[in-house]
C-alpha positions as CSV (number, residue, x, y, z in Angstrom):
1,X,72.9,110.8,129.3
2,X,71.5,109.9,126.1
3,X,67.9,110.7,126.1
4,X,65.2,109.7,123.2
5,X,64.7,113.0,120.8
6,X,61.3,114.3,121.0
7,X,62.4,115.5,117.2
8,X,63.1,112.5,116.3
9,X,62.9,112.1,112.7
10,X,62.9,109.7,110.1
11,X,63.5,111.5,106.3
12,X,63.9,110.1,102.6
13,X,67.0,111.6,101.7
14,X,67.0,110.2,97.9
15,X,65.4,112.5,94.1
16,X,62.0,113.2,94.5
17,X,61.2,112.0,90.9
18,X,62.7,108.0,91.7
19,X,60.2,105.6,90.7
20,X,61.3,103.7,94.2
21,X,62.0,105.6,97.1
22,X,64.4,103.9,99.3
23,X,63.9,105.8,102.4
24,X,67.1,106.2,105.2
25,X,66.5,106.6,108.8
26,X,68.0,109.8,110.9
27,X,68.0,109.6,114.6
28,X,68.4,113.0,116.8
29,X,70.6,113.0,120.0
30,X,72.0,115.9,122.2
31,X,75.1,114.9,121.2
32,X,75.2,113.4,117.5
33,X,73.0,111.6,115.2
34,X,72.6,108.6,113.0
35,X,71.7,108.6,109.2
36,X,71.3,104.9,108.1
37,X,69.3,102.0,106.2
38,X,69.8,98.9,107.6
39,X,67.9,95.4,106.3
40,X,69.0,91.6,107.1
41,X,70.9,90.5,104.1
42,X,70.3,93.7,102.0
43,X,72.3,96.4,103.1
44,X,73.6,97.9,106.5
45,X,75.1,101.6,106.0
46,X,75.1,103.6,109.6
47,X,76.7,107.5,109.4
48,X,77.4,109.8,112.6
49,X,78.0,113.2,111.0
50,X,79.2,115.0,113.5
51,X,81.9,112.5,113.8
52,X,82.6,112.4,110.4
53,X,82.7,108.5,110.3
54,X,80.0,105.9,108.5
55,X,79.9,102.4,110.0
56,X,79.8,99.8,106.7
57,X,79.5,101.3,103.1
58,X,76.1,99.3,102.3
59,X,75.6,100.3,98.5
60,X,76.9,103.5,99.2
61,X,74.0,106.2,99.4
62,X,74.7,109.7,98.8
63,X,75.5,110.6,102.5
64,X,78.0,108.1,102.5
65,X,80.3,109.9,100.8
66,X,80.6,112.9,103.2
67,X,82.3,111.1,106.0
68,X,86.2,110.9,105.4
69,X,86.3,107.4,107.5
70,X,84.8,104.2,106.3
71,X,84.8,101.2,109.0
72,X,83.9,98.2,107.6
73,X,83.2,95.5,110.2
74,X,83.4,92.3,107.8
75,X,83.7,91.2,103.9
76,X,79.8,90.2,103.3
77,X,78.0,92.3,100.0
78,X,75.3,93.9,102.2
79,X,78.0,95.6,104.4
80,X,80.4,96.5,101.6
81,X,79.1,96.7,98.0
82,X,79.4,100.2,97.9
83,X,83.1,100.8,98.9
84,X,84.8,100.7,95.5
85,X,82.4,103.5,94.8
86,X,82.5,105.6,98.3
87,X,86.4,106.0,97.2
88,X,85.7,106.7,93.4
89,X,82.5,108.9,93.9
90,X,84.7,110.9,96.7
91,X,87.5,111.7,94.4
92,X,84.9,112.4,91.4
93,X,83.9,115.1,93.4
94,X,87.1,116.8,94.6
95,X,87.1,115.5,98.1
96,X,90.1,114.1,99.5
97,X,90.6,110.3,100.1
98,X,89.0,108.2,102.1
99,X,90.2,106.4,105.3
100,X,89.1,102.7,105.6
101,X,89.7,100.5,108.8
102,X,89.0,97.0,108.2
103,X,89.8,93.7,109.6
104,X,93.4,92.9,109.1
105,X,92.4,89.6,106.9
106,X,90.4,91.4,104.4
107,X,93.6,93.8,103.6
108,X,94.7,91.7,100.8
109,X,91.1,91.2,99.1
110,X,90.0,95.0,99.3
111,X,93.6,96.0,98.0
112,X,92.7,93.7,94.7
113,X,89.9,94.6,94.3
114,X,90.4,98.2,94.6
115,X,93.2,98.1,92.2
116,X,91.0,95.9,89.7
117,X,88.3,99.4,89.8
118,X,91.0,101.5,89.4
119,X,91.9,99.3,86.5
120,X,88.3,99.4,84.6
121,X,88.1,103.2,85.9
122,X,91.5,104.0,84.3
123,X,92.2,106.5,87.3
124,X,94.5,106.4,90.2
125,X,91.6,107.1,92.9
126,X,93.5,108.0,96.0
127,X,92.8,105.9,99.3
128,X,93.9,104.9,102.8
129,X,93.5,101.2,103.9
130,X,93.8,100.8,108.0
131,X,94.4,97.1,108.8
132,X,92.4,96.9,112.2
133,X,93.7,94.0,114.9
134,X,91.9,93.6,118.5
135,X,94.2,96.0,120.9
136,X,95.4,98.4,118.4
137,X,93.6,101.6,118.6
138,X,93.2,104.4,115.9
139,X,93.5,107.7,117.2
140,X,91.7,110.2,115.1
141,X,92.7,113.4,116.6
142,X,94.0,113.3,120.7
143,X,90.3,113.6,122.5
144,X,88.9,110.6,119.5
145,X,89.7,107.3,119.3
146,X,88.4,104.4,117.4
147,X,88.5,101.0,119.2
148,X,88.2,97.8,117.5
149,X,86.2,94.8,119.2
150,X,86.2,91.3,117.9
151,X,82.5,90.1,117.4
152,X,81.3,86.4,116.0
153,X,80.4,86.1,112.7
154,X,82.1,83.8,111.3
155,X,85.4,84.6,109.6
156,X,87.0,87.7,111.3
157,X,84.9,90.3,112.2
158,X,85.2,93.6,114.3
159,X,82.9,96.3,115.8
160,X,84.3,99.5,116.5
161,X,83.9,101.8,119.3
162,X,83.6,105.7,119.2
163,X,86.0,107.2,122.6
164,X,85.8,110.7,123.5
165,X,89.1,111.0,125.5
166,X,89.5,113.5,128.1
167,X,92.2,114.5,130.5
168,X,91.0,115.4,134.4
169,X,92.9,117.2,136.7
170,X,93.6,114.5,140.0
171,X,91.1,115.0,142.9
172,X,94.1,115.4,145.3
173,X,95.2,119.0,143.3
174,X,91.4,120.6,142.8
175,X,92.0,123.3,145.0
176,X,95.2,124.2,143.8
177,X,95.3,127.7,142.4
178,X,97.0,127.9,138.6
179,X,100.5,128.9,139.5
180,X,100.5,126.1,142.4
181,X,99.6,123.5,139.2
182,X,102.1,125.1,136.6
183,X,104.9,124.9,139.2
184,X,103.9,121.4,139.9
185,X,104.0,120.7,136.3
186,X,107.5,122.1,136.1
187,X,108.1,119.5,139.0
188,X,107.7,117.1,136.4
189,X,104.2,116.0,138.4
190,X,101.5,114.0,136.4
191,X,98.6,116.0,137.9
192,X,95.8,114.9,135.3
193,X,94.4,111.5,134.7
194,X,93.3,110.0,131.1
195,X,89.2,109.5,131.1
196,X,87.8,107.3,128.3
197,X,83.9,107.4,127.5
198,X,82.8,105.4,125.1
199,X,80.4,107.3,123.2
200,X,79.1,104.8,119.9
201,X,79.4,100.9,119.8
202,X,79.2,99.5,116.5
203,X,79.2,95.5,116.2
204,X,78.4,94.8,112.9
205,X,77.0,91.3,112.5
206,X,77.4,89.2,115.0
207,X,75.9,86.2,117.1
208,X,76.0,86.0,121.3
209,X,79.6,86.0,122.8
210,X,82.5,87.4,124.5
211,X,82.0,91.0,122.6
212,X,78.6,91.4,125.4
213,X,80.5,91.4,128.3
214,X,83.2,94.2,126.5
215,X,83.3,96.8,128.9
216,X,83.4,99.7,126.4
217,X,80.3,98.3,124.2
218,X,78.5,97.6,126.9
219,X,79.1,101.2,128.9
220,X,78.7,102.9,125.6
221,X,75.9,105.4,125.3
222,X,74.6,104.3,122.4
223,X,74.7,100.7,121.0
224,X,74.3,99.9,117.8
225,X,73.1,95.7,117.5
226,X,71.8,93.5,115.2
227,X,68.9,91.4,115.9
228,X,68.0,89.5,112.4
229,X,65.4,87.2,113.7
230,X,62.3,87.3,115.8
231,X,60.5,84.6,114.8
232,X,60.8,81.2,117.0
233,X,60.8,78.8,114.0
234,X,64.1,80.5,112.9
235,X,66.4,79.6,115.8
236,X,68.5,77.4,113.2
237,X,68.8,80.1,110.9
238,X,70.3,82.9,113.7
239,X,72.7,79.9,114.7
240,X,73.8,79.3,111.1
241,X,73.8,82.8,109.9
242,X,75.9,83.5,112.9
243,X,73.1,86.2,114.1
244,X,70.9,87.2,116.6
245,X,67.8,86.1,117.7
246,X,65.6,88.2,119.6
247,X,65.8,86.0,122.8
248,X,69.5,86.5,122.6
249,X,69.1,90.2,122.0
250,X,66.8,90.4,125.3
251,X,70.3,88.5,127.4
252,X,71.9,91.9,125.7
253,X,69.7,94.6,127.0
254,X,69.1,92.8,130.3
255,X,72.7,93.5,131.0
256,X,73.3,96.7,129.4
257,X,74.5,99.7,130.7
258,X,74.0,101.4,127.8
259,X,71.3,104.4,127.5
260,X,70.2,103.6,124.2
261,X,69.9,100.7,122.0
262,X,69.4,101.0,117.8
263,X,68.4,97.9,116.7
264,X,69.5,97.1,112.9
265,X,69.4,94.1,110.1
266,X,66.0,93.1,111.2
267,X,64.9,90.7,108.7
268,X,62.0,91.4,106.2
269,X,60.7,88.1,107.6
270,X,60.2,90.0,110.8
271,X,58.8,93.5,109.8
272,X,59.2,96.2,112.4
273,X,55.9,96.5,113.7
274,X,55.9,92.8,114.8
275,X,59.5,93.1,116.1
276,X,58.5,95.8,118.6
277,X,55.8,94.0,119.4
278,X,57.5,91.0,120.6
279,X,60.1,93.4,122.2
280,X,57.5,95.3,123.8
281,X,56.4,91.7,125.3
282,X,59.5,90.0,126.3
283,X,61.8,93.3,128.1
284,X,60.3,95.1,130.8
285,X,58.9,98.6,130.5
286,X,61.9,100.6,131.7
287,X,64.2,97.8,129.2
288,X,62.2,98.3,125.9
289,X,62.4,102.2,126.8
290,X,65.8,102.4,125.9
291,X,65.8,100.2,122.6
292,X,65.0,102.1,119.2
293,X,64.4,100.4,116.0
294,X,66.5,102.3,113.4
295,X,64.0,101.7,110.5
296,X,61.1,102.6,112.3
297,X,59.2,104.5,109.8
298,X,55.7,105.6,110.6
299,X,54.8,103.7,107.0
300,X,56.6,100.2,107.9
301,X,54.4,97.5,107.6
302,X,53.9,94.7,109.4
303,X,55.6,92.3,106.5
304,X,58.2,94.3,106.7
305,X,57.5,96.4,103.7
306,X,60.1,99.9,104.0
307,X,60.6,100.6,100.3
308,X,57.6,102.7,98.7
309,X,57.3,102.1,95.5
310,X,54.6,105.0,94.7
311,X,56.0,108.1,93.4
312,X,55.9,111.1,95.5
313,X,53.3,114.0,94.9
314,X,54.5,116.6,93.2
């Protein structure tokens, strides 16, 4: 069970001597944790290092670059600026090349465009380009695999889902001894049975849909949703935009089974403290428990102010 981290912290990861300090989030779990910056129309970049994969490239912030698997969920700038220069910065500095999963429509385009950089770089940066369709899996090693999820935003868009895959021995042959089991193998006996537990949901952008009632994003421990807009003058906007609004992301956590919910792309119209307020006010206690905002710095204004733009102390 995914509990909140009484550690949890929240660290500027970029030179002390910037002039603005863009500060990126880090949230602590027993299992993993999440390094990201994520702001409505700005940039959405979301790592898990201990699974060596970053959700959406963003502008590509240092920590990008240490995860050998880029999944991009759709082809808007905020979510994938900094791909050209995940790949480049990756073989700059000696690392091998990176893995991309993307939707199967944006293949063509990132190819292009990827060979246009290499183009104005003049170097042959090596990379690997996974078309992504609803129903095919990738399987990263046997006990990982990465599920793709159709979401609704627009033009073809996927979330992904993180599966830790284990194999259980069948209730019926527990208390068989081992040479009972090996013979039985032998036998040609199936005595195990495949267990998937989804362990990260990633969805991107998206607005309300069939995604919600996935069994594996909904079961996951952790889910990582967008909710853009709080305010209830900007109705319109979610529906145009193709985005949450926060009475559609209270449908979401009223039936999730999930043990923790990150919220990201909050608008700067919204600010954080205000979100959480209205949160606080429209889910019940146990509800709002469960739901983290992923920029909440101790700084964040209510206008939605994250960027510092006074230098640190020496």
């Amino acid at each position: 069970m995914i509990r909140r981290s009484e550690s949890r912290t929240f660290i500027p990861v970029t030179p002390e001597k910037s002039f603005l300090v863009q500060k990126f989030a880090k949230l602590k779990f027993p299992q993993f944790s999440l390094i990201g910056y994520s702001v409505g129309g700005e940039e959405t970049v979301v790592q898990v290092p201990e699974m060596n994969v970053c959700f959406d490239a963003g502008r590509c912030p240092q920590f990008a670059l240490t995860s050998d698997l880029m999944l991009i969920s759709h082809g808007h700038m905020d979510h994938v600026a900094g791909l050209g220069y995940y790949l480049s910065q990756r073989h700059f500095q000696g690392m091998k090349g990176g893995t991309v999963l993307l939707p199967r429509n944006l293949e063509r385009p990132v190819e292009d465009l990827l060979r246009s950089w290499q183009g104005i770089e003049r170097q042959q940066t090596p990379y690997k380009l996974v078309p992504m369709t609803v129903g095919e899996d990738y399987e990263v090693r046997r006990d990982f695999l990465i599920r793709p999820v159709a979401t609704h935003h627009g033009a073809p868009s996927l979330g992904y889902v993180l599966i830790n895959v284990r194999e259980k021995l069948r209730p019926e042959y527990l208390t068989l001894s081992g040479e009972q089991l090996a013979e039985l193998r032998k036998q040609g006996v199936d005595i195990q049975y495949r267990l998937e537990v989804p362990l990260i949901a990633y969805l991107g952008d998206t607005s309300m849909g069939e995604v919600f009632d996935h069994p594996d994003v909904m079961k996951a421990q952790v889910l990582l949703c967008e909710c853009t807009f709080f305010d209830s003058t900007h109705r319109t906007k979610a529906k145009a935009g193709k985005h949450l609004h926060v009475e559609d992301f209270v449908k979401v956590v009223e039936k999730s089974q999930n043990d923790c919910i990150v919220v990201l792309h909050v608008s700067r119209r919204s600010g954080i403290g205000r979100s959480k307020g209205q949160l606080k006010k429209m889910l019940k206690p146990e509800q709002f428990a469960k739901v983290h905002c992923l920029m909440d710095f101790q700084d964040s204004k209510e206008a939605g102010e994250i960027e510092s733009t006074t230098p640190p102390a020496d």
